[in-house]
ZARO-104670 format. One record per atom (N, C-alpha, C): residue number from 1; atom name; x, y, z. Coordinates in steps of 0.001 Angstrom, whole numbers, plus 500000, padded with zeros to 6 digits. Layout:
BEGIN
+-----+----+--------+--------+--------+
:   i : at :     xx :     yy :     zz :
+-----+----+--------+--------+--------+
: NUM : CA :      X :      Y :      Z :
...
+-----+----+--------+--------+--------+
***
This chain:
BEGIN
+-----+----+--------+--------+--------+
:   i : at :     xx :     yy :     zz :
+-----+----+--------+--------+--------+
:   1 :  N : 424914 : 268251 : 144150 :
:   1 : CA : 425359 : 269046 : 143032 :
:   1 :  C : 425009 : 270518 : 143307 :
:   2 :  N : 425849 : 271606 : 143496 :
:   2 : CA : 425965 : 272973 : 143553 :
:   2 :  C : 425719 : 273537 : 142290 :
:   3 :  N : 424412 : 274361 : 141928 :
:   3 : CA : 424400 : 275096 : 140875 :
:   3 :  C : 424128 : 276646 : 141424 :
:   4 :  N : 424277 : 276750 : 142349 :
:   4 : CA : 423812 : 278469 : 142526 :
:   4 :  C : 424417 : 279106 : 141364 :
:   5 :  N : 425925 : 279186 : 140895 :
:   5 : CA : 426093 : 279727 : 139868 :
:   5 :  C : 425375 : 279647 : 138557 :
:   6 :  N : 424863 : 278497 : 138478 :
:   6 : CA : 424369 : 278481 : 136871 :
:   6 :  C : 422999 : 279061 : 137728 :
:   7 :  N : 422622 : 279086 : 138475 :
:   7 : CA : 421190 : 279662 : 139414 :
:   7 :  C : 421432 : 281158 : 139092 :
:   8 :  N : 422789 : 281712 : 139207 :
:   8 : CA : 422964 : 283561 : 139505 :
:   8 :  C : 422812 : 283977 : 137944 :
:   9 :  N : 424186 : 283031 : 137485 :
:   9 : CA : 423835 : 283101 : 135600 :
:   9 :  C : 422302 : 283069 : 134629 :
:  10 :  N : 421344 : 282205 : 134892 :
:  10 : CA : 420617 : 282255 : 134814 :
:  10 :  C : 419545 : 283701 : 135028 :
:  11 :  N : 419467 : 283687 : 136440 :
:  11 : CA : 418610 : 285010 : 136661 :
:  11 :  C : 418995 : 286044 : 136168 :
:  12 :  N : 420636 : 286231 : 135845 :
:  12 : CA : 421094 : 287715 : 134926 :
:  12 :  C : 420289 : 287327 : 133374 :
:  13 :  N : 420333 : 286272 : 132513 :
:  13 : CA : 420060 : 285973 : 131557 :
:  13 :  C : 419117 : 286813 : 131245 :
:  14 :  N : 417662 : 285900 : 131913 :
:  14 : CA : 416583 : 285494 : 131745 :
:  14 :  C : 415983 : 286799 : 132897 :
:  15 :  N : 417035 : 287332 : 133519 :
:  15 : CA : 416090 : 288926 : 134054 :
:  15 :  C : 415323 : 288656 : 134927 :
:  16 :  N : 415055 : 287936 : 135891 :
:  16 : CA : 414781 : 287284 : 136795 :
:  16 :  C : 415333 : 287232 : 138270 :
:  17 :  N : 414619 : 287276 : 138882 :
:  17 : CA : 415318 : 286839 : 140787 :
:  17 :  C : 415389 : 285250 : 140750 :
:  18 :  N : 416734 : 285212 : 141406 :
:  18 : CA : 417328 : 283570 : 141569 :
:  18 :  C : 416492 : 283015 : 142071 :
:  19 :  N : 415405 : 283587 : 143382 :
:  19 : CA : 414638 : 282372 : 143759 :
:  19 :  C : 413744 : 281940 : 143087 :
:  20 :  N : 413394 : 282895 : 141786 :
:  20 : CA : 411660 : 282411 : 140616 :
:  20 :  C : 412406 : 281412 : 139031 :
:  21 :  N : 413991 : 281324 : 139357 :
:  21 : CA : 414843 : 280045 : 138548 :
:  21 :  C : 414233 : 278859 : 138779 :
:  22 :  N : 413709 : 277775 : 138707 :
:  22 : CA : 413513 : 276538 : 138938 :
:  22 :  C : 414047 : 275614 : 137572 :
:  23 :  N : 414686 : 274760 : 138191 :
:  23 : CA : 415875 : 273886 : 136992 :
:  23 :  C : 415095 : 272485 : 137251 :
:  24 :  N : 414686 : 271661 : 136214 :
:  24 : CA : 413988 : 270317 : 135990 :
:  24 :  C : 414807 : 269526 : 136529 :
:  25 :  N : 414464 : 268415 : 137348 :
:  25 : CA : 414914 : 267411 : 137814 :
:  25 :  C : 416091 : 266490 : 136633 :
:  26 :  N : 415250 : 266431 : 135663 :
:  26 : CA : 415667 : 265613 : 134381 :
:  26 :  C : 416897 : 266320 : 133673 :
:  27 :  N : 417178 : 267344 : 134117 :
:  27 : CA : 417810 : 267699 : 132875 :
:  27 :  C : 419562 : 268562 : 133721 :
:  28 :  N : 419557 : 268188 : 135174 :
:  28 : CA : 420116 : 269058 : 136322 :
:  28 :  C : 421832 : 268804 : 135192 :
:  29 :  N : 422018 : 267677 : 134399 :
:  29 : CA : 423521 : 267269 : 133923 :
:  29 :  C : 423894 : 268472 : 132770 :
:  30 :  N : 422822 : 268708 : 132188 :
:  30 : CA : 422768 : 269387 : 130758 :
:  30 :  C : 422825 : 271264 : 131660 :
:  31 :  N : 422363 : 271447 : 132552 :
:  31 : CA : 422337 : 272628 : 133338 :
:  31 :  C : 423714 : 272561 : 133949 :
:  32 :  N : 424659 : 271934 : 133912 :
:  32 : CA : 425729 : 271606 : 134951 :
:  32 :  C : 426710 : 272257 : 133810 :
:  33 :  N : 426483 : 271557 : 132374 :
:  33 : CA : 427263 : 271798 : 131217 :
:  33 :  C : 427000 : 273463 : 130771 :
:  34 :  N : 426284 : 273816 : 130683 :
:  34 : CA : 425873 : 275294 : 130531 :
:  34 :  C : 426846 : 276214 : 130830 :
:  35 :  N : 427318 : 276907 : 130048 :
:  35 : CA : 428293 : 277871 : 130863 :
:  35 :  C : 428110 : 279328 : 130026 :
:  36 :  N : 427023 : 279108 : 128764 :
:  36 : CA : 427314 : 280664 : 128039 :
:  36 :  C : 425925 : 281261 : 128094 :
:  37 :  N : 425555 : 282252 : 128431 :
:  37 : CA : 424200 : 282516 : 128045 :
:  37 :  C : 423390 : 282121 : 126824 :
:  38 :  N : 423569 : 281408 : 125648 :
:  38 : CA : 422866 : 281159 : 124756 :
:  38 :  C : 422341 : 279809 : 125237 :
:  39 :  N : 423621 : 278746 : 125930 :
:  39 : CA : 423377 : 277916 : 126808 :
:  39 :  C : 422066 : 277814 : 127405 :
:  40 :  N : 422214 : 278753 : 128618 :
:  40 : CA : 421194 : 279122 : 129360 :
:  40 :  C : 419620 : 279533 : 128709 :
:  41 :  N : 419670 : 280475 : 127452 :
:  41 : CA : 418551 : 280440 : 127071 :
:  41 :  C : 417968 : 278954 : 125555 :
:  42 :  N : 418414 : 278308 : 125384 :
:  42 : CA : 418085 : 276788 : 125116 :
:  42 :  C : 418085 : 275859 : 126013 :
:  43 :  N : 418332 : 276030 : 127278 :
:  43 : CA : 417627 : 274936 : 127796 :
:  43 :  C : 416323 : 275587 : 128696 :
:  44 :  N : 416049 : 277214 : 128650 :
:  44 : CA : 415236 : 277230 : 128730 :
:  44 :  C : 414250 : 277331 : 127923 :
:  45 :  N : 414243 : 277131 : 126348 :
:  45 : CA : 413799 : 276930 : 125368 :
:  45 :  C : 412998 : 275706 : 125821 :
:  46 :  N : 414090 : 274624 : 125987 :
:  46 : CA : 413545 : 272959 : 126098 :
:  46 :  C : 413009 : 272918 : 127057 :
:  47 :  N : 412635 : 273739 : 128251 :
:  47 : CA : 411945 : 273444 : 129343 :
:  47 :  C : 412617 : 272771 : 130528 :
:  48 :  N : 414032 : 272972 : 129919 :
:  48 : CA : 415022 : 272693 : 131543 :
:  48 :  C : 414859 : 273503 : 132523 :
:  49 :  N : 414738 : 274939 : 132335 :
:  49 : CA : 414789 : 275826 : 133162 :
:  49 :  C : 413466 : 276518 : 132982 :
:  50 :  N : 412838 : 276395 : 134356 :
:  50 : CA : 411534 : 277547 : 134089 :
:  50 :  C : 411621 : 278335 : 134839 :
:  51 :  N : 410680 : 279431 : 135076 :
:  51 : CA : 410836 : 280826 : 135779 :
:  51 :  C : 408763 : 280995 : 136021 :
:  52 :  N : 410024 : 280625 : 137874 :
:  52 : CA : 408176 : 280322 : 138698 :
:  52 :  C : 407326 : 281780 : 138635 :
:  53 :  N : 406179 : 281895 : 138778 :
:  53 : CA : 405170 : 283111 : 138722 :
:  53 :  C : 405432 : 283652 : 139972 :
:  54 :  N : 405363 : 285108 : 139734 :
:  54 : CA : 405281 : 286030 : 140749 :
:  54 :  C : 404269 : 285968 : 141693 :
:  55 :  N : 405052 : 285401 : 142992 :
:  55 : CA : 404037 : 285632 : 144476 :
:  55 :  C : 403037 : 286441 : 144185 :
:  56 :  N : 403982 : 287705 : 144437 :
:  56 : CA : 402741 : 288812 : 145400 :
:  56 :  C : 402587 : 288838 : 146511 :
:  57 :  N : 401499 : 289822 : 146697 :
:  57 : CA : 400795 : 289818 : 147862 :
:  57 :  C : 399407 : 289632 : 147984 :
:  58 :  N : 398685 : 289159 : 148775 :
:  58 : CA : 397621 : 288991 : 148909 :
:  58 :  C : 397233 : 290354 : 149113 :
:  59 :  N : 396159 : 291051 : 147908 :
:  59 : CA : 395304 : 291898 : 148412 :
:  59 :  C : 394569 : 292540 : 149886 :
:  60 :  N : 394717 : 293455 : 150294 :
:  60 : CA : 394201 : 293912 : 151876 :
:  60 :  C : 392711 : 294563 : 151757 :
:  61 :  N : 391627 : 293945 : 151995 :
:  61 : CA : 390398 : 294118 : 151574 :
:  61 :  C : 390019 : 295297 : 152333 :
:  62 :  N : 389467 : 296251 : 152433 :
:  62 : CA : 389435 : 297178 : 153286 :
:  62 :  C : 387762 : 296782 : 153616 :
:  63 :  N : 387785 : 297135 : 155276 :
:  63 : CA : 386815 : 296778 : 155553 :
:  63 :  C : 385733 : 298174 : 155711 :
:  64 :  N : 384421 : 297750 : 155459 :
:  64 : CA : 383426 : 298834 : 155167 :
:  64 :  C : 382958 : 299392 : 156402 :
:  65 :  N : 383031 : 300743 : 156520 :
:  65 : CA : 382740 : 301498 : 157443 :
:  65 :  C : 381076 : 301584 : 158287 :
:  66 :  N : 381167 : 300814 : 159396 :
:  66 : CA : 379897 : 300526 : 159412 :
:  66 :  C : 379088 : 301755 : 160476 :
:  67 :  N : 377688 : 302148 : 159982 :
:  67 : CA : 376897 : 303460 : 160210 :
:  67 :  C : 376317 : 302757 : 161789 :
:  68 :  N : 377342 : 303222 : 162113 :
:  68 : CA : 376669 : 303571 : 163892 :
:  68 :  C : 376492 : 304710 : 164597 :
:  69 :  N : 376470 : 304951 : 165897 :
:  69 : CA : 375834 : 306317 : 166548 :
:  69 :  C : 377627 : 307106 : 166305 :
:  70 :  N : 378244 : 306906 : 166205 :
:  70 : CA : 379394 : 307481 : 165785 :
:  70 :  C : 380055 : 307795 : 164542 :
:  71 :  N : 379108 : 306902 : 163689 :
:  71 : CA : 379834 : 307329 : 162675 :
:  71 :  C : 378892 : 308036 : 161679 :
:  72 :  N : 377196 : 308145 : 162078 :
:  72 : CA : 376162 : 308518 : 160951 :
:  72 :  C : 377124 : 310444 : 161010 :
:  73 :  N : 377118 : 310409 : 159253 :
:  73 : CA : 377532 : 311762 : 159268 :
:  73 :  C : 376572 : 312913 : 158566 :
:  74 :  N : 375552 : 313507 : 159087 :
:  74 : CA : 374733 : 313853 : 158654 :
:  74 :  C : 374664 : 315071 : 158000 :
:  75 :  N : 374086 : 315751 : 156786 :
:  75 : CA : 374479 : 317073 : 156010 :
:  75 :  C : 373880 : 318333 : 157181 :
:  76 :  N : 374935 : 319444 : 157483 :
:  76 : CA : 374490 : 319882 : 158582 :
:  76 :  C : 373245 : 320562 : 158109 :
:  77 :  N : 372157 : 320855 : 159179 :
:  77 : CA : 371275 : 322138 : 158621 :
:  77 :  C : 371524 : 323060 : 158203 :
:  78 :  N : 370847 : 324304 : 157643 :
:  78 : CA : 370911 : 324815 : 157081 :
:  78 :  C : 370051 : 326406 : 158121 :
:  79 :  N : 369814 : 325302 : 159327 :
:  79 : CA : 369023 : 326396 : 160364 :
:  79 :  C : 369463 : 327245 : 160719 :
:  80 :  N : 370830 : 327116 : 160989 :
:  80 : CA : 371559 : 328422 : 161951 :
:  80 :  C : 372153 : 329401 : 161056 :
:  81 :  N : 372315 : 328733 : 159759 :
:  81 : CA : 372476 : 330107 : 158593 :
:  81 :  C : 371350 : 330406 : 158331 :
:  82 :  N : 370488 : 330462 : 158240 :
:  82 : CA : 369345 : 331023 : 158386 :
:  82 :  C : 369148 : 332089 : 159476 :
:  83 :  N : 369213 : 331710 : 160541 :
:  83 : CA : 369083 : 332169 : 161575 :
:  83 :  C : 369854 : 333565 : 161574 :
:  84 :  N : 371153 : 333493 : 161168 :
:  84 : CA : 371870 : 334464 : 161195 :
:  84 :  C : 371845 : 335550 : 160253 :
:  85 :  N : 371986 : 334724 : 159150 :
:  85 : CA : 371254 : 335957 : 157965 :
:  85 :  C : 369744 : 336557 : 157894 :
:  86 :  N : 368733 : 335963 : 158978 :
:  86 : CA : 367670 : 336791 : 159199 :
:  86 :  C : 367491 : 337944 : 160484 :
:  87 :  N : 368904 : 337131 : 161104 :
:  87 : CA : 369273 : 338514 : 162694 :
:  87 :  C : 369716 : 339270 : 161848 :
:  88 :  N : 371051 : 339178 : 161508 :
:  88 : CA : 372029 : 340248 : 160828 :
:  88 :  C : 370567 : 341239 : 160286 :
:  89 :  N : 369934 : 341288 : 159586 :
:  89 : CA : 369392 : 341970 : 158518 :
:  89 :  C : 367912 : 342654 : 159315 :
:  90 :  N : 367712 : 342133 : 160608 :
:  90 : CA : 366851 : 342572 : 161148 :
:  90 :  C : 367020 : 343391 : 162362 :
:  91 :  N : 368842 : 343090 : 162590 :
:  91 : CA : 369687 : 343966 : 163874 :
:  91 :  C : 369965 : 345372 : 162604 :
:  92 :  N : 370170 : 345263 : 161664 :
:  92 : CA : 370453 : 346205 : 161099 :
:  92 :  C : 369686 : 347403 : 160550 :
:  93 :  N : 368227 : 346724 : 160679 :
:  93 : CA : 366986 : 347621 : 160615 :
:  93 :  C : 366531 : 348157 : 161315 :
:  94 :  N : 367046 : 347453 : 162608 :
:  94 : CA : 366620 : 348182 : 163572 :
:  94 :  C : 367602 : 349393 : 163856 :
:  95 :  N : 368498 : 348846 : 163958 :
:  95 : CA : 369657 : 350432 : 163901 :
:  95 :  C : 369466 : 351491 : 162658 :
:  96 :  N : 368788 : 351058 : 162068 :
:  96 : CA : 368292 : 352461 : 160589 :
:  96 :  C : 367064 : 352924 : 161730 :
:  97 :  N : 366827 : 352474 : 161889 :
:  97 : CA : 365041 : 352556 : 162241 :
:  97 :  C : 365368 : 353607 : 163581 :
:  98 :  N : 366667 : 353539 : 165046 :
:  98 : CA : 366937 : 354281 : 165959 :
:  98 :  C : 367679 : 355268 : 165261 :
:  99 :  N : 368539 : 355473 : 164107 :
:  99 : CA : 369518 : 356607 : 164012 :
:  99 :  C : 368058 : 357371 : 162962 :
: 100 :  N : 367398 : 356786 : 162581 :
: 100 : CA : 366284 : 358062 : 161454 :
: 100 :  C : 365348 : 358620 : 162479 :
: 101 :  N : 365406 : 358038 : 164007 :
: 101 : CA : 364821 : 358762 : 165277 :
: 101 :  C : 363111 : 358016 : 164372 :
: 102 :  N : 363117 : 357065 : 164069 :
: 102 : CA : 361518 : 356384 : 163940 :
: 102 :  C : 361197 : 355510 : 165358 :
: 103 :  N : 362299 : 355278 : 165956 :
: 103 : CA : 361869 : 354797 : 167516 :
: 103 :  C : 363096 : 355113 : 168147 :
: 104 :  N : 362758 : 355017 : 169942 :
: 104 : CA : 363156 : 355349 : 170847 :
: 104 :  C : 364322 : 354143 : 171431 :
: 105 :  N : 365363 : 355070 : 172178 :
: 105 : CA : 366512 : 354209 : 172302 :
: 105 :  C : 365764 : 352801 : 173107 :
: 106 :  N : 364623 : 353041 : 174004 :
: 106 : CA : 364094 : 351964 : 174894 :
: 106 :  C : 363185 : 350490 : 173782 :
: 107 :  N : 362281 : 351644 : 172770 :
: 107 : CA : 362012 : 350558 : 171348 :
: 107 :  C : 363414 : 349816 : 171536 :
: 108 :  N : 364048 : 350780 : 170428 :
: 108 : CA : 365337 : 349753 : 169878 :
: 108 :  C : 365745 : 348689 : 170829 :
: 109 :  N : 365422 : 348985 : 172137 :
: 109 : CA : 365971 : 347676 : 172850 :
: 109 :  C : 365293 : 346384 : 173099 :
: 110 :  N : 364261 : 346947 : 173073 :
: 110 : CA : 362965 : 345529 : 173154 :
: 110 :  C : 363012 : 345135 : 172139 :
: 111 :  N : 363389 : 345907 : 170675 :
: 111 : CA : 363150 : 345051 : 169168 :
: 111 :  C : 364563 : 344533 : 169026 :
: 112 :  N : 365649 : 344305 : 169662 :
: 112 : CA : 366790 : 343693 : 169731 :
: 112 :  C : 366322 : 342241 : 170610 :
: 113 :  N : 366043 : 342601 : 171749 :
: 113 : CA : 365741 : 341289 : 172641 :
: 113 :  C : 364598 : 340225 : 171573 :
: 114 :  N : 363699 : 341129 : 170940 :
: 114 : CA : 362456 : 340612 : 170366 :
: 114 :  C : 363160 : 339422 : 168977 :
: 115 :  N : 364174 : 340283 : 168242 :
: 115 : CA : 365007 : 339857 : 167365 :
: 115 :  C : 365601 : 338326 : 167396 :
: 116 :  N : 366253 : 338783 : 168923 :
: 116 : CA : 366945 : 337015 : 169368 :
: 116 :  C : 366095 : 336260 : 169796 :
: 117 :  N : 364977 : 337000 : 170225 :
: 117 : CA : 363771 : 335615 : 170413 :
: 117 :  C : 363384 : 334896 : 169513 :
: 118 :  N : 363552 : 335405 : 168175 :
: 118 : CA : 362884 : 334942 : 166793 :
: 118 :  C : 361569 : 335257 : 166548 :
: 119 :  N : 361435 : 336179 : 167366 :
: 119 : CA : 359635 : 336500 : 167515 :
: 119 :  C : 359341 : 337055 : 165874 :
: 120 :  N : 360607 : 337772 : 164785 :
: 120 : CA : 359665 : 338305 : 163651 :
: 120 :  C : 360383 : 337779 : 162392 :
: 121 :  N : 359650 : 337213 : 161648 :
: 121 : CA : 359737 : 336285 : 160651 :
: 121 :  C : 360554 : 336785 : 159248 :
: 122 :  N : 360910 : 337720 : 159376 :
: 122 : CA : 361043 : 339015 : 158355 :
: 122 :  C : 361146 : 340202 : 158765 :
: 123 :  N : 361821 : 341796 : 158057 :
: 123 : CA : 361816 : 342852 : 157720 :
: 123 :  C : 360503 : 343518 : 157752 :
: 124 :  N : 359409 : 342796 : 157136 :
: 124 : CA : 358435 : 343420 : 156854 :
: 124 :  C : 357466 : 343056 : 158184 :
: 125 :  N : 358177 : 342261 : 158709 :
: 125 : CA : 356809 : 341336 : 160114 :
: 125 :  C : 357561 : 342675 : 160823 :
: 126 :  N : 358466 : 342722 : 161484 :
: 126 : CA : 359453 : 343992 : 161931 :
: 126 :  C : 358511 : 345049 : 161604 :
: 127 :  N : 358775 : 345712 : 160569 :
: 127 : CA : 357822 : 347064 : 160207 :
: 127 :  C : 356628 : 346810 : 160844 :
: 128 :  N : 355673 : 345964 : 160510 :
: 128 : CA : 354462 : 346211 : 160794 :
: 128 :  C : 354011 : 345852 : 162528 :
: 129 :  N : 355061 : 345284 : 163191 :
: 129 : CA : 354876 : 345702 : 164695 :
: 129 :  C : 354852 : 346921 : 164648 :
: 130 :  N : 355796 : 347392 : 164480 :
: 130 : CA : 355824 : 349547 : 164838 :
: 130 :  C : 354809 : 349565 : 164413 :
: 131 :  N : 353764 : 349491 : 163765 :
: 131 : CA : 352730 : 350604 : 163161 :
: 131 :  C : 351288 : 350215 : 163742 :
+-----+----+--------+--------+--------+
***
């Protein structure tokens, strides 16, 4: 027995995809007779016609990122900005310090080298070498 049509009729009805139609064994004669949509929705009233649950998809679990030598991501320091905002400010004192003629172009050069060594902790560690 061929019902795809009352199968296509159906799924327009009832708003549905033809393959989630399922028609009862018992009742395939009374589905054969069907021809109007009110048809169609009384015998799915009576439980001739049901409308199977939506598949889906199986969920894709994402897998957890695991902390190895490649992946530890660590907050960077905070050393080398440091570093730089205590050169900057101590290259710049020193250039006040050669143009006000308080030291000699040969000073200014050792307190530049002295600078990138990290040898002075501060502005004021700076000053109090000269004196």
């Amino acid at each position: 027995m061929n019902l795809t049509k009352k199968k296509e009729l159906a799924s327009r009805v009832l708003g549905v995809g033809k393959g989630r139609i399922l028609f009862i064994d018992g009742y395939l004669n009374e589905i054969k007779e069907a021809i109007t949509r009110q048809d169609i929705l009384d015998l799915q009233k009576a439980g001739a016609i049901q409308i199977r649950e939506i598949a889906g998809r199986r969920k894709v679990v994402k897998r957890k990122n695991r902390r190895r030598v490649g992946k530890v991501k660590l907050k960077p320091k905070t050393r080398k900005q440091d570093y730089v905002i205590m050169t900057r400010g101590l290259r710049k004192l020193a250039k006040h310090l050669l143009l006000t003629k308080k030291i000699t172009r040969e000073d200014y050069r050792e307190k530049r080298k002295q600078i990138r060594a990290r040898k002075f902790r501060s502005k004021r560690h700076l000053k109090e070498s000269l004196e």
